[in-house]
N, C-alpha and C positions, 0 to 999 in steps of 0.2 A: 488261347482261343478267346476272340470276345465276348463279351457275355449279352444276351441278349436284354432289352431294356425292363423286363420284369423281374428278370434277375439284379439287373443294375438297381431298382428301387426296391428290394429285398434287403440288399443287403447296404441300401443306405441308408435305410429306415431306421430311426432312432440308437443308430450305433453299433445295430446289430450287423453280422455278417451270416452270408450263408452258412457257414460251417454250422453254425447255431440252428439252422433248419434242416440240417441234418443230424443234430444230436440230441434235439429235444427229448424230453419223455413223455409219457402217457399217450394218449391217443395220435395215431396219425393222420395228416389229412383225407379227406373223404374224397371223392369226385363226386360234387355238389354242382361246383361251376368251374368251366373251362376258364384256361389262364387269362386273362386279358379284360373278361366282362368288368363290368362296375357292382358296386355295391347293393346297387339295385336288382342285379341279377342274380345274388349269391342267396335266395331265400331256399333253405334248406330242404331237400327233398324226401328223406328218410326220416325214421324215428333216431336214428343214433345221430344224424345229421343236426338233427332239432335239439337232442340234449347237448352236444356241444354247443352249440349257440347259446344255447341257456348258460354253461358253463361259463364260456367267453365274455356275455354280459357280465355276470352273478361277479366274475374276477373283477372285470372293471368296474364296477360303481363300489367295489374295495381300492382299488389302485389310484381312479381318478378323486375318489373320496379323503383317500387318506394323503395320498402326497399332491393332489391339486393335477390340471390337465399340462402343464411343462413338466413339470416335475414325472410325470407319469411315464413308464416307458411299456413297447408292445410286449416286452420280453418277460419284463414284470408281471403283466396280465398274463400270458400265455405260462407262466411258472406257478402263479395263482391259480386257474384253472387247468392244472397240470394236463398241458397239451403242448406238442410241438408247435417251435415259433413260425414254423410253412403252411398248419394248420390254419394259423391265423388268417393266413390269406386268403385260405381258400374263403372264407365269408366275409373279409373284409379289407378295401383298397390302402387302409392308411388308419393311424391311432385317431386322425378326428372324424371318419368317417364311424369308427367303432362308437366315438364319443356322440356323435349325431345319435348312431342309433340308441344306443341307451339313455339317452335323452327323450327320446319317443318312448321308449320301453319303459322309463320309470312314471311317466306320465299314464300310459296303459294300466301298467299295475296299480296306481294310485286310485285309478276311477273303476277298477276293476272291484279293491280294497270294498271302495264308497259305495258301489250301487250294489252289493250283495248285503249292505248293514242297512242301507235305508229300503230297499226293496219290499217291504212290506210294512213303510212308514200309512199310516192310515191318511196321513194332509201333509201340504210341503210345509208346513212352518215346523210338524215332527221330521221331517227330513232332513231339516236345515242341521237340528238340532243332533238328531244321529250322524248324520255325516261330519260334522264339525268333531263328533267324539272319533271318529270311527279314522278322520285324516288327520287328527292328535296322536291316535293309537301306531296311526301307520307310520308317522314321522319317526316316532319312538323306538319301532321298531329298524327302521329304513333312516337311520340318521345322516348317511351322507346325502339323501337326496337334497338338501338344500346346496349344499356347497357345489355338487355338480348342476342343477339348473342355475343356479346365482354365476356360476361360470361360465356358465354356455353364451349369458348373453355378449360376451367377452371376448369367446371363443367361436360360436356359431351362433348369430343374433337370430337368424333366420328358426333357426330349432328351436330358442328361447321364446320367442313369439312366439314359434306354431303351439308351444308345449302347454300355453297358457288361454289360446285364442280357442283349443277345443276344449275346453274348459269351459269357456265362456261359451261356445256354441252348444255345448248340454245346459250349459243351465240358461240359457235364453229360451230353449224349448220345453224346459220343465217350468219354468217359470211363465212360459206362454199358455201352457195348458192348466198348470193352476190357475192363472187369471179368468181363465174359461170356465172352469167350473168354481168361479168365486171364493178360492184358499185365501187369495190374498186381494189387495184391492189394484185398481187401475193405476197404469206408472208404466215409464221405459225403462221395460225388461233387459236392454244392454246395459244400462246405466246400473242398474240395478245390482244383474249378474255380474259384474267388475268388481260392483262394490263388496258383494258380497267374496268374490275370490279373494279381495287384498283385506276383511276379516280376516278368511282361513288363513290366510301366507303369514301373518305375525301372529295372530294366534298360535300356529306351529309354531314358529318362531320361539315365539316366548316358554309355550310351555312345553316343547317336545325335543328344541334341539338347545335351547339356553337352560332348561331346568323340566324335572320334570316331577316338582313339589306337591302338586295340587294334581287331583284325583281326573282324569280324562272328560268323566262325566259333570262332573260339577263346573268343571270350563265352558263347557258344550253347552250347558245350563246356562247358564250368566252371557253367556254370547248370545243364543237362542232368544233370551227374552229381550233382551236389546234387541237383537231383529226385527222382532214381532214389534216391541214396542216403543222401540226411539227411547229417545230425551226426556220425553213429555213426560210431568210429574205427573 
């Protein structure tokens, strides 16, 4: 019997075969979403629905972290968040579409991270300075995020951009309304905000995924008054 074309891309997906969507373990797929929708459709409608996803992710930025996005397979992840490999489908069309999404999701959690640490910064120059401790702390903890955004641009340019550009669109708007209540002085706020993101990205860099010798807060420190204060002796 021929197989129909969802089945046919099942089971050519990264080497796997059907057989294997039917002997997974742990959980089995939900009826989330009907066979055929896109990626876009599979947003989870239950609470057991939502913690597999979480799961699904939580696997992959272990899979794509540790063995890199070729290297990475669906079978792998879905053995990491011990779920069946048909499960997989059902929320997601393809390993780069998983990889899109958690590109977005690690981007959420990152500024999820940041704005509950600076959230009751009293001015944004202490802002800058908690957040800088606060996305040291979280790389630290979350060490493959770099190698999966540093890949994406590689893999999915589009996700890489967006993952950085809503980045940039918070802190244009925090940095617009401090300018309004006089935090900081007159200047273009996009210039600005970039500037300020490609601080944090080697700053992590250096001291959360390259070493992690020096104390969170005393980086955050040293960065922060540079901020505030430039070059100028």
């Amino acid at each position: 019997m021929a197989r129909s074309p969802e089945a046919a891309k099942r089971a050519a997906g990264d080497g796997e075969t059907d057989a294997m969507t039917r002997g997974g373990v742990g959980e089995g797929p939900e009826a989330e979403a009907a066979p055929g929708e896109s990626s876009a459709d599979k947003t989870p409608r239950t609470e057991r629905g939502k913690r597999t996803l979480r799961k699904l992710l939580d696997a992959a930025a272990l899979e794509f972290g540790e063995r890199g996005f070729h290297e990475a397979s669906v079978s792998g992840i879905t053995q990491r968040a011990a779920v069946a490999l048909g499960t997989f489908y059902t929320y997601f069309d393809s390993k780069e579409s998983l990889f899109r999404a958690l590109v977005e999701d690690m981007g959420a959690l990152t500024r999820r991270w940041i704005a509950e640490r600076v959230a009751h910064a009293p001015d944004r120059l202490t802002a800058e300075r908690l957040g800088l401790e606060a996305f040291i702390e979280f790389v630290r903890a979350h060490r493959n995020l770099y190698r999966i955004v540093m890949e994406a641009q590689f893999v999915a340019e589009d996700a890489y951009r967006r993952y950085y550009q809503v980045f940039a669109d918070g802190y244009i708007n925090n940095l617009e309304s401090a300018k309004k209540r006089g935090e900081i002085r007159e200047g273009d706020v996009e210039v600005r905000a970039w500037a300020l993101i490609g601080v944090s990205v080697f700053i992590g860099q250096r001291y959360a995924v390259w070493g992690d010798d020096r104390p969170a807060a005393e980086v955050a420190a040293e960065a922060a008054d540079f901020i505030a204060r430039g070059l100028k002796p």
